[in-house]
VOPAGU-2260 file (C-alpha; in pm, 1 decimal, decimal comma):
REM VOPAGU-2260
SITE   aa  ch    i         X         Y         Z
SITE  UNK   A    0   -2470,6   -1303,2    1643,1
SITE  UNK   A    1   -2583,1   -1654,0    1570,1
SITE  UNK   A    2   -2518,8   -1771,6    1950,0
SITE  UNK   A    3   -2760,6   -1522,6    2013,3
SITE  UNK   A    4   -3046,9   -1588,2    1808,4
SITE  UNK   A    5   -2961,0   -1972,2    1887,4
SITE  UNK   A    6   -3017,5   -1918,6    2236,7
SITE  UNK   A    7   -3350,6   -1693,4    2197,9
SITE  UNK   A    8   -3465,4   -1978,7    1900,8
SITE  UNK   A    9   -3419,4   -2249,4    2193,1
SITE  UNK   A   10   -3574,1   -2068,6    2473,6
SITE  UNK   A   11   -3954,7   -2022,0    2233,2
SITE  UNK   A   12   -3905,3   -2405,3    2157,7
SITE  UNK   A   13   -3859,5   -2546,4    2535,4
SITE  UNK   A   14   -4106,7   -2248,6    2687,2
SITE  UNK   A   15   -4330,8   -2514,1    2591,7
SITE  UNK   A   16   -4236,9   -2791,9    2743,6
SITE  UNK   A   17   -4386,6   -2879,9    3081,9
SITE  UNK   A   18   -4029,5   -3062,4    3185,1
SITE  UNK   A   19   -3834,8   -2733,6    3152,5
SITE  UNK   A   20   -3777,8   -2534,2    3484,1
SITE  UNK   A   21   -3573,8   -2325,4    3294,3
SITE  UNK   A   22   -3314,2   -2187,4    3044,3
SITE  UNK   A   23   -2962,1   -2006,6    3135,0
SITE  UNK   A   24   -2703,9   -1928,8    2938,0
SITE  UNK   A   25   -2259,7   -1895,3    3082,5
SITE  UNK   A   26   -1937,2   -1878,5    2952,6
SITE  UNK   A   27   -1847,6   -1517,6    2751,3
SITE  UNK   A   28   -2192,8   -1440,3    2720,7
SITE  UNK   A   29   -2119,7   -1314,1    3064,8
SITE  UNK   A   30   -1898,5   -1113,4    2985,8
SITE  UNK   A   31   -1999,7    -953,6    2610,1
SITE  UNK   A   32   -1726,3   -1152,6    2489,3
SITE  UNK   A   33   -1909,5   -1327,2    2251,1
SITE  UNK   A   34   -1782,7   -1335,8    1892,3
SITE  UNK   A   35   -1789,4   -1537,3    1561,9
SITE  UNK   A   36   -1554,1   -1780,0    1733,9
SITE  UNK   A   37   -1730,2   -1869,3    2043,8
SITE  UNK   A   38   -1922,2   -2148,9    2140,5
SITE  UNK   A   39   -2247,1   -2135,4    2339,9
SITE  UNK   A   40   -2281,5   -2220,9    2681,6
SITE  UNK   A   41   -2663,2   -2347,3    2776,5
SITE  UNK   A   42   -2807,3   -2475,7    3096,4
SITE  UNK   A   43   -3133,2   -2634,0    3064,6
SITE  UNK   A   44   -3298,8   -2709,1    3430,3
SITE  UNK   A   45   -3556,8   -2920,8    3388,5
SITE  UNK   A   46   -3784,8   -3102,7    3719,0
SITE  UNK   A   47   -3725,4   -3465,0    3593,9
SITE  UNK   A   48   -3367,5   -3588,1    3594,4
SITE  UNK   A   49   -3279,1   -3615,7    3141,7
SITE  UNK   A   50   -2851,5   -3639,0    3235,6
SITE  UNK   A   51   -2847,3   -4043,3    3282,5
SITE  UNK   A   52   -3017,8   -4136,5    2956,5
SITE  UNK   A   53   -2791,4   -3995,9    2672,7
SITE  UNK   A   54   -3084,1   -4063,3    2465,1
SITE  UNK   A   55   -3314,7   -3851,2    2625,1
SITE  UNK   A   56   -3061,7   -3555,9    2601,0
SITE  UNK   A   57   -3034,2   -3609,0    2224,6
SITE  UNK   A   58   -3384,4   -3603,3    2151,7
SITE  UNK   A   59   -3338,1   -3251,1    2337,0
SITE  UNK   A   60   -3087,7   -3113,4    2175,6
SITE  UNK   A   61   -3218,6   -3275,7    1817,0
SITE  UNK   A   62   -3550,5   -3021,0    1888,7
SITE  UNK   A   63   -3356,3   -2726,1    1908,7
SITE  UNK   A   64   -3167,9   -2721,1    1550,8
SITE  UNK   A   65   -3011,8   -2895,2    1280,7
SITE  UNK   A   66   -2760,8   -3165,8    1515,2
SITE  UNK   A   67   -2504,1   -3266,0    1314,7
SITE  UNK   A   68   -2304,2   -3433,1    1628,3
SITE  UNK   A   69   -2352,7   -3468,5    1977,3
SITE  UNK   A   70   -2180,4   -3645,4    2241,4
SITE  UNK   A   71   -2142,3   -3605,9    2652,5
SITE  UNK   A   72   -1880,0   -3493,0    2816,9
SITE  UNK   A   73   -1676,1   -3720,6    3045,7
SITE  UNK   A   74   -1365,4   -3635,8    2884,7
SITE  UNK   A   75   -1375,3   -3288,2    3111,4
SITE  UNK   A   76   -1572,8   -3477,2    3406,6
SITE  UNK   A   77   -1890,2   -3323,2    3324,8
SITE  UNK   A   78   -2126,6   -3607,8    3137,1
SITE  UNK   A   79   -2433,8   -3387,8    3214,1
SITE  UNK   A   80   -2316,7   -3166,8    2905,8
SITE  UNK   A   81   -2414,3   -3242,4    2592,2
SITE  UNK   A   82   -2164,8   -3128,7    2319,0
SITE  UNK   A   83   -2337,4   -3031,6    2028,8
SITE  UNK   A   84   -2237,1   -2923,1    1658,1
SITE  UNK   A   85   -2531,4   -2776,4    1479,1
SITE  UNK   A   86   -2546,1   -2652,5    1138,5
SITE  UNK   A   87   -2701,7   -2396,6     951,8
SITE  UNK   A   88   -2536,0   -2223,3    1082,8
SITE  UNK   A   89   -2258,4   -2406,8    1188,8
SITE  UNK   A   90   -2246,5   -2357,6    1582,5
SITE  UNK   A   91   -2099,9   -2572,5    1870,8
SITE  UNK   A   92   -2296,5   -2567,4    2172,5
SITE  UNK   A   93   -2233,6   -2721,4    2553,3
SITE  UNK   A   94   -2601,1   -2795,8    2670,3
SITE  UNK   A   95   -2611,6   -2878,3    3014,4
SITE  UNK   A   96   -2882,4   -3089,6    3156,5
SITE  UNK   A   97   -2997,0   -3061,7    3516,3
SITE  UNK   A   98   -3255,6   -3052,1    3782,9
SITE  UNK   A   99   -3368,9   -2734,0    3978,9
SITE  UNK   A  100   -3185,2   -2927,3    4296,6
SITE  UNK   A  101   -2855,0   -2940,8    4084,8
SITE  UNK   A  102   -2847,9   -2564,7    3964,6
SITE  UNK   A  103   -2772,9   -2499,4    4301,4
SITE  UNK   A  104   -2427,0   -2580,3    4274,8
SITE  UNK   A  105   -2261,6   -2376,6    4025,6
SITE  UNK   A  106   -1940,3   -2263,2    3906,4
SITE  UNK   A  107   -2051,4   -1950,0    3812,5
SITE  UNK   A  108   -2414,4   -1722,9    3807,2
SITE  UNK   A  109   -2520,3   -1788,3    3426,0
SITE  UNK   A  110   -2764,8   -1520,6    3276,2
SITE  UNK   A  111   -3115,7   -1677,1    3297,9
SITE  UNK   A  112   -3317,5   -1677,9    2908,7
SITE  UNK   A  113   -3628,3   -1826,3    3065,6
SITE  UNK   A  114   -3757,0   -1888,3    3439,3
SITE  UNK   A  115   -4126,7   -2064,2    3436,4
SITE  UNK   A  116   -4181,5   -1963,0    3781,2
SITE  UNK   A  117   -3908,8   -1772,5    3882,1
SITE  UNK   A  118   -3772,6   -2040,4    4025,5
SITE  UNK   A  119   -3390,9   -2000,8    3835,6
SITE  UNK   A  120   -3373,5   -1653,3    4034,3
SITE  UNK   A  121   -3447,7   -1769,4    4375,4
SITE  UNK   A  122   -3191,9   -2031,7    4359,5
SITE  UNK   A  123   -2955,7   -1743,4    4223,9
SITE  UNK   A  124   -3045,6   -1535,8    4466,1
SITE  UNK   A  125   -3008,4   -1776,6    4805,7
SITE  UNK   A  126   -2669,9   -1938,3    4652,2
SITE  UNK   A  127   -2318,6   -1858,4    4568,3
SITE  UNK   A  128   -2133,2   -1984,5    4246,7
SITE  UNK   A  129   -1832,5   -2181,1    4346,0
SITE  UNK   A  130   -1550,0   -2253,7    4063,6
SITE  UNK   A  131   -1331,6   -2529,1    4202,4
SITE  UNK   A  132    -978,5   -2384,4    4265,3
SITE  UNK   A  133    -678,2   -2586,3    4218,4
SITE  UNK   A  134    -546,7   -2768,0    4528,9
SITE  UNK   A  135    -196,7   -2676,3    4565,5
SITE  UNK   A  136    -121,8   -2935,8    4768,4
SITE  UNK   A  137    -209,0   -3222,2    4501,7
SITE  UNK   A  138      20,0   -3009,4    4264,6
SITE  UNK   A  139     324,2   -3019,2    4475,6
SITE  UNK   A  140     285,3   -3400,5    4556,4
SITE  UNK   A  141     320,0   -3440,1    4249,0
SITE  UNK   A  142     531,4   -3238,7    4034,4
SITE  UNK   A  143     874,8   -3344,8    4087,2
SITE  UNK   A  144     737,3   -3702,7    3973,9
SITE  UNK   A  145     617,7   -3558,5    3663,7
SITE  UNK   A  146     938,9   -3369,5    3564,2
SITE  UNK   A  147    1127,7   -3735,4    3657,8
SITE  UNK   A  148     852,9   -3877,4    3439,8
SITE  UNK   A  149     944,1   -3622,4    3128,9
SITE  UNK   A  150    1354,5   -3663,2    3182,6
SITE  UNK   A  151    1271,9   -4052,9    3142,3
SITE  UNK   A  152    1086,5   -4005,9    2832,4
SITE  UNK   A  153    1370,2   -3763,9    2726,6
SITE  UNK   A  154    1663,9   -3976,2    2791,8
SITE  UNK   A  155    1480,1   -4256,5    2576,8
SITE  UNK   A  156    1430,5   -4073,3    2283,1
SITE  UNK   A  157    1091,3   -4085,5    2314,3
SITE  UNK   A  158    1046,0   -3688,2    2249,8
SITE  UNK   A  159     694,3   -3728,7    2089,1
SITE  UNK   A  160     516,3   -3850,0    2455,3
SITE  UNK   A  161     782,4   -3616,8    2623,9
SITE  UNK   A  162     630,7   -3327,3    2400,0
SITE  UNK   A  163     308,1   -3384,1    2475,6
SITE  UNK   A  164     385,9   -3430,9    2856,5
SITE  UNK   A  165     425,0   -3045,5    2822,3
SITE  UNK   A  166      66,5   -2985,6    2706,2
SITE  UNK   A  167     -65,5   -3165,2    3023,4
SITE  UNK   A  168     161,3   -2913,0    3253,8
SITE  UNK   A  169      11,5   -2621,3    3100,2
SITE  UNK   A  170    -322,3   -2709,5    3116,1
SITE  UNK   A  171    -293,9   -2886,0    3469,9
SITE  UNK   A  172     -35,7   -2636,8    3645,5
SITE  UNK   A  173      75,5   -2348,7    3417,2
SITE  UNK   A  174    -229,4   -2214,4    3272,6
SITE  UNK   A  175    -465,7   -2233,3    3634,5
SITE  UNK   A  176    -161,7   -2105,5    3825,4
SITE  UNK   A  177     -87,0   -1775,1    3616,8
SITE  UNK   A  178    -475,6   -1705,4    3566,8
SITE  UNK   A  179    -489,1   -1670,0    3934,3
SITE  UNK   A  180    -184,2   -1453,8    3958,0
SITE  UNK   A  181    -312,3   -1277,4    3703,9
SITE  UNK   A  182    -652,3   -1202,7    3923,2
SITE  UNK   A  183    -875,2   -1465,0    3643,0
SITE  UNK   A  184   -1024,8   -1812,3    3712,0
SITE  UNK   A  185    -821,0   -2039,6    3657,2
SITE  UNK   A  186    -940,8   -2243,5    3324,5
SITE  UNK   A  187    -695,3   -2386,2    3188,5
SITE  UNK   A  188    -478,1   -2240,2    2918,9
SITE  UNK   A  189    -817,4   -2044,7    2784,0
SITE  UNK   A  190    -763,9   -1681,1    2677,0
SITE  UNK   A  191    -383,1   -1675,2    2816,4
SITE  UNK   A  192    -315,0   -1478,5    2479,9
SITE  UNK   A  193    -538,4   -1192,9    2603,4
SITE  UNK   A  194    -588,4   -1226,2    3000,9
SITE  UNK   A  195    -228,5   -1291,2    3167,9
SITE  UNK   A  196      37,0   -1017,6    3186,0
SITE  UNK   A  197     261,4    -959,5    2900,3
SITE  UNK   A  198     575,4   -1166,9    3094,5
SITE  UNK   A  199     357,3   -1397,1    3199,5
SITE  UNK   A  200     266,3   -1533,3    2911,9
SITE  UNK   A  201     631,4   -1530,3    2775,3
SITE  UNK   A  202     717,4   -1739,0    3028,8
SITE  UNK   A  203     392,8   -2019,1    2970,5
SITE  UNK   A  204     511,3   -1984,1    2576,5
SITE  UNK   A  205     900,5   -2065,8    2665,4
SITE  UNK   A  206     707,0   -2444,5    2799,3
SITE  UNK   A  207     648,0   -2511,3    2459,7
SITE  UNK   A  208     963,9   -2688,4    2319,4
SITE  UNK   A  209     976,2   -2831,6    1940,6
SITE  UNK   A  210    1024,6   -3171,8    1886,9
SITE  UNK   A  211    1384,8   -3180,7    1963,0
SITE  UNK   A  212    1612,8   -3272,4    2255,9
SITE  UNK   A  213    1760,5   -2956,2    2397,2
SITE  UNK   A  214    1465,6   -2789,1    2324,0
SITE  UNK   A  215    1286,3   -3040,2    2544,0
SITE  UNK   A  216    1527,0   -3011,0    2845,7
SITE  UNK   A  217    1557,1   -2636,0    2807,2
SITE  UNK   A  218    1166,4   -2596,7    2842,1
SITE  UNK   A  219    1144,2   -2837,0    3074,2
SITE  UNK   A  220    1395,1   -2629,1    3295,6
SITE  UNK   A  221    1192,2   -2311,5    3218,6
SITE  UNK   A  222     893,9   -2494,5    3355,7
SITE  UNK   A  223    1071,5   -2597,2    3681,8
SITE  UNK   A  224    1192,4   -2230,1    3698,1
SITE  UNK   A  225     809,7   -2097,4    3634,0
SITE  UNK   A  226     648,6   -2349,2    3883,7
SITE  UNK   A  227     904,6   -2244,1    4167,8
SITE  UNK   A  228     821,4   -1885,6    4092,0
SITE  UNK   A  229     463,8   -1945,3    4113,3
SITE  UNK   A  230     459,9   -2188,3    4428,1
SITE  UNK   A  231     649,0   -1888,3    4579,9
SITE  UNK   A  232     400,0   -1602,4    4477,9
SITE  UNK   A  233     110,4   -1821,5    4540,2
SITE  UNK   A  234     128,6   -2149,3    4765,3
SITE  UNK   A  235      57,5   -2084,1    5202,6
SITE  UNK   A  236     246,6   -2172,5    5433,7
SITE  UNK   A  237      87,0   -2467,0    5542,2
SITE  UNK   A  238     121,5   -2653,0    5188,2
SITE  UNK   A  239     424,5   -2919,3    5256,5
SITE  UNK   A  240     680,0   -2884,1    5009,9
SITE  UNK   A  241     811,4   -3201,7    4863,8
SITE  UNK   A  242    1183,1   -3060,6    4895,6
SITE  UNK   A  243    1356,3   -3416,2    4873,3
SITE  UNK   A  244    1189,5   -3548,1    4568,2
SITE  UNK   A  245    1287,3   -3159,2    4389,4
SITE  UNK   A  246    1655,7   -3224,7    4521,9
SITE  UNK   A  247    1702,3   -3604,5    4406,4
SITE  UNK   A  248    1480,1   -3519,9    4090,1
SITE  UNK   A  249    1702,0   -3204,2    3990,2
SITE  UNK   A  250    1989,5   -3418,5    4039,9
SITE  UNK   A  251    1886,2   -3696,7    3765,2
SITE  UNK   A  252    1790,8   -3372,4    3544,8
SITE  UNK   A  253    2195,5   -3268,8    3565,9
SITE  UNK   A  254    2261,1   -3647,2    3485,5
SITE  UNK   A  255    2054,7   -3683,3    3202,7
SITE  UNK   A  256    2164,7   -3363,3    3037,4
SITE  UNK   A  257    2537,9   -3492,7    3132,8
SITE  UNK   A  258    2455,9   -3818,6    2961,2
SITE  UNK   A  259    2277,8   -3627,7    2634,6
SITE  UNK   A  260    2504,3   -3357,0    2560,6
């Protein structure tokens, strides 16, 4: 596999370096779910901090192959990754710079390529991995003003930002919510196709509408009827449901389809 011999080419080059604590490696490597569509997740610990000079990390990742692109990553909060695209062979790779202090906090226990000292293991070995979970709370306090948010764009005609209002649910709400039903972590809408229940991924496809009004409303209603199923199976007690901003909001929803039909 070409992540493979990527990762084993990078650990010979930066066994040299006197900077480099270490090399580890995530993502479905962990799992042996690598294939000729994956990317490669790399975590390079190093003792001096290389994450708040963007130029340091490219002259990094420029040492390790043939960098046709690379860019950090504040787009998914995280501008200590590098995202690279390499060629020859064409390969994306997430390189993620930091010090032996930061690879104590982890989302999840990568497999370690190279460890100077041993140092990557004793950290691995003393600490727990910790992937953020949503906060269900921040969800509810929200949601209703989201779906009164989509009805507006709806009942405007502006179906192309309504549409794409949709894609932010999944990713946000849907996807997280049935991956945790569903006994996975919950990234996002990654691997729904082959990790959530048969139903339950009928029901995160009938949130996709096409570009037209009642199929807009109708998969908006579907995705009030999914989140109230979910809040149900999922949400304690203790999370305060926002049950007068779903009853005034579900109310405009009637009036709008009244109004559009």
């Amino acid at each position: 596999m070409i992540q493979v011999e990527f990762a084993n080419r990078a650990r010979t080059i930066l066994e040299t370096n006197e900077d480099v604590v270490g090399l580890a490696v995530g993502g479905s490597w962990l799992t042996n779910q690598i294939d000729e569509y994956s990317d490669l997740d790399l975590i390079l610990v190093t003792k001096n901090k290389i994450s708040s000079d963007k130029n340091q990390m490219l002259d990094v990742a420029r040492q390790l192959g043939n960098l046709l692109a690379g860019f950090t990553g504040e787009h998914v909060g995280e501008p200590r990754v590098l995202i690279c695209l390499y060629d020859d062979p064409l390969l994306h790779v997430d390189l993620k710079f930091v010090t032996l202090e930061e690879f104590h906090h982890r989302v999840e226990t990568p497999y370690i390529l190279l460890d100077k000292d041993g140092l990557l293991k004793s950290v691995i070995d003393k600490t727990r991995s910790n992937f953020s979970l949503p906060d269900y709370q921040w969800i509810e306090d929200r949601f209703w003003t989201w779906v009164h948010y989509a009805l507006l764009k709806i009942g405007r005609g502006e179906y192309l930002e309504a549409f794409d209002f949709f894609g932010f649910l999944r990713m946000v709400v849907f996807g997280p919510l049935l991956h945790i039903k569903n006994g996975n972590l919950p990234r996002g809408v990654r691997k729904v196709e082959t990790e959530l229940a048969s139903d339950d991924l009928i029901h995160l496809k009938r949130t996709i509408p096409e570009y037209e009004r009642r199929s807009l409303l109708d998969s908006l209603r579907h995705s009030v009827s999914l989140y109230r199923c979910l809040r149900e199976e999922l949400f304690e007690e203790k999370i305060v449901l926002r049950k007068e901003a779903e009853l005034r909001v579900m109310q405009y929803f009637d009036e709008i389809e009244g109004k559009l039909e």
